[in-house]
C-alpha positions in Angstrom: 123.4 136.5 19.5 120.4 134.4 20.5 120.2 132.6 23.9 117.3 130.2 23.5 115.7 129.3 26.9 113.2 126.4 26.8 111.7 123.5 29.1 109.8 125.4 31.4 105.9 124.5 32.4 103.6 123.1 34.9 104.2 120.6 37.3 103.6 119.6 41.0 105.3 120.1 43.8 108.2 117.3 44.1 108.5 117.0 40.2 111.5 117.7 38.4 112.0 119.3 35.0 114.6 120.0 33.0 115.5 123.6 31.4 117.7 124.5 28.4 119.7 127.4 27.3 120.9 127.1 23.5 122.9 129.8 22.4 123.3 131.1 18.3 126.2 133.6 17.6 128.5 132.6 20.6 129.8 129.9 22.0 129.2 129.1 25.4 132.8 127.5 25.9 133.8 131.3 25.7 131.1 132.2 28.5 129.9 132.1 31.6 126.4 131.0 31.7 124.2 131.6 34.5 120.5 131.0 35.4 118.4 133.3 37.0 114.6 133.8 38.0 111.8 136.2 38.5 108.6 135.7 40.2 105.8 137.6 40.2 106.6 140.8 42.3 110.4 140.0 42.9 113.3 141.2 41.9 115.5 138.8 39.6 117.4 136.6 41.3 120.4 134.1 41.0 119.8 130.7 40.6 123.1 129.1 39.3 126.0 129.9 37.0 128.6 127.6 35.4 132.2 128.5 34.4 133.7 128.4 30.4 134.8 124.7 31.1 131.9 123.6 33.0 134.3 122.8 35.8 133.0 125.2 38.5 129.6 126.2 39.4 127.9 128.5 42.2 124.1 127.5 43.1 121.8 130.3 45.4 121.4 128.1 48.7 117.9 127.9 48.1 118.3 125.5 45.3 121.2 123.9 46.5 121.3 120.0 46.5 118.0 120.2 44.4 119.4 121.6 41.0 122.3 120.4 38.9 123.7 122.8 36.2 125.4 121.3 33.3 126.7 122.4 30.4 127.3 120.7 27.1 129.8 123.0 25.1 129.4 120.6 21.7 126.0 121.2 21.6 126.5 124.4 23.0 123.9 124.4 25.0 123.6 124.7 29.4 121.4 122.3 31.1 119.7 123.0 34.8 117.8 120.2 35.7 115.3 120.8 38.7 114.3 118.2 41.5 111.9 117.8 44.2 110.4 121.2 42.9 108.7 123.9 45.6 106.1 126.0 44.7 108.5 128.6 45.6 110.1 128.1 42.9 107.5 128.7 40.8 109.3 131.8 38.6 109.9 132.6 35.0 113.9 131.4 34.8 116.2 133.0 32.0 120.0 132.4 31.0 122.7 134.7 30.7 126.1 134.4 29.1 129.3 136.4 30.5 132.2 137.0 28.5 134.7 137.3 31.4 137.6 135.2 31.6 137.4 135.3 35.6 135.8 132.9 37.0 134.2 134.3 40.9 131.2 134.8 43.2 130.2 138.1 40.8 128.9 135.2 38.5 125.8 135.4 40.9 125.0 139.1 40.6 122.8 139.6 37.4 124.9 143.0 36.4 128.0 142.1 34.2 126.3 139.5 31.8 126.7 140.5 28.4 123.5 138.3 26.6 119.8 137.4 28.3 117.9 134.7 26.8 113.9 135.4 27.2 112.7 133.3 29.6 110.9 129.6 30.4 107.9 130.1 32.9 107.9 127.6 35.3 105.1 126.9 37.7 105.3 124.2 40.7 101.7 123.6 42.3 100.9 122.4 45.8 
């Protein structure tokens, strides 16, 4: 099982880029995928997670109304797109895949998901 994360890299603040997860050896209709980051000094956090379907999503409030997750189950691949950027956001983002069936706020805690992809850095300057 691979989760590919890509799309990551250096932009300025109010710029928008788009990261995405491929996965190999799973398909991502079968899994919850979620987002999350790590900056420098900080524990991982949640960004955003998206249901089997793609129907239901959670987003931290921090990036809510700024990022979109999408997910395209034939390409099996899971889409965050990122606007109007902060340098606070400034973090290396990876994906995770969860094999639950249950669909729930423990999407947003990092234990639980079953593959890690290895990471996009992104940096937001001022």
């Amino acid at each position: 099982v691979q989760l590919q994360a890509s799309g990551g890299g250096l932009v300025q603040a109010g710029d928008s880029l788009r990261l995405s997860c491929a996965a190999s050896g799973i398909l991502f209709s079968m899994y919850n995928v979620g987002w999350f980051r790590q900056a420098p000094g900080k524990e991982r956090e949640f960004v955003a997670a998206i249901s089997r379907s793609g129907g239901s999503t959670y987003y931290a409030d921090s990036v809510k109304g700024r990022f979109t997750i999408s997910k395209d189950n034939a390409e099996n691949t899971v889409y965050l797109q990122m606007n109007s950027l902060k340098t606070e956001d400034t973090a290396v983002y990876s994906c995770a895949a969860d094999s639950s069936t249950l669909w729930g706020p423990f999407v947003r805690t990092k234990n639980g998901y079953d593959y890690w992809g290895q990471g996009t850095q992104v940096t937001v300057s001022s």
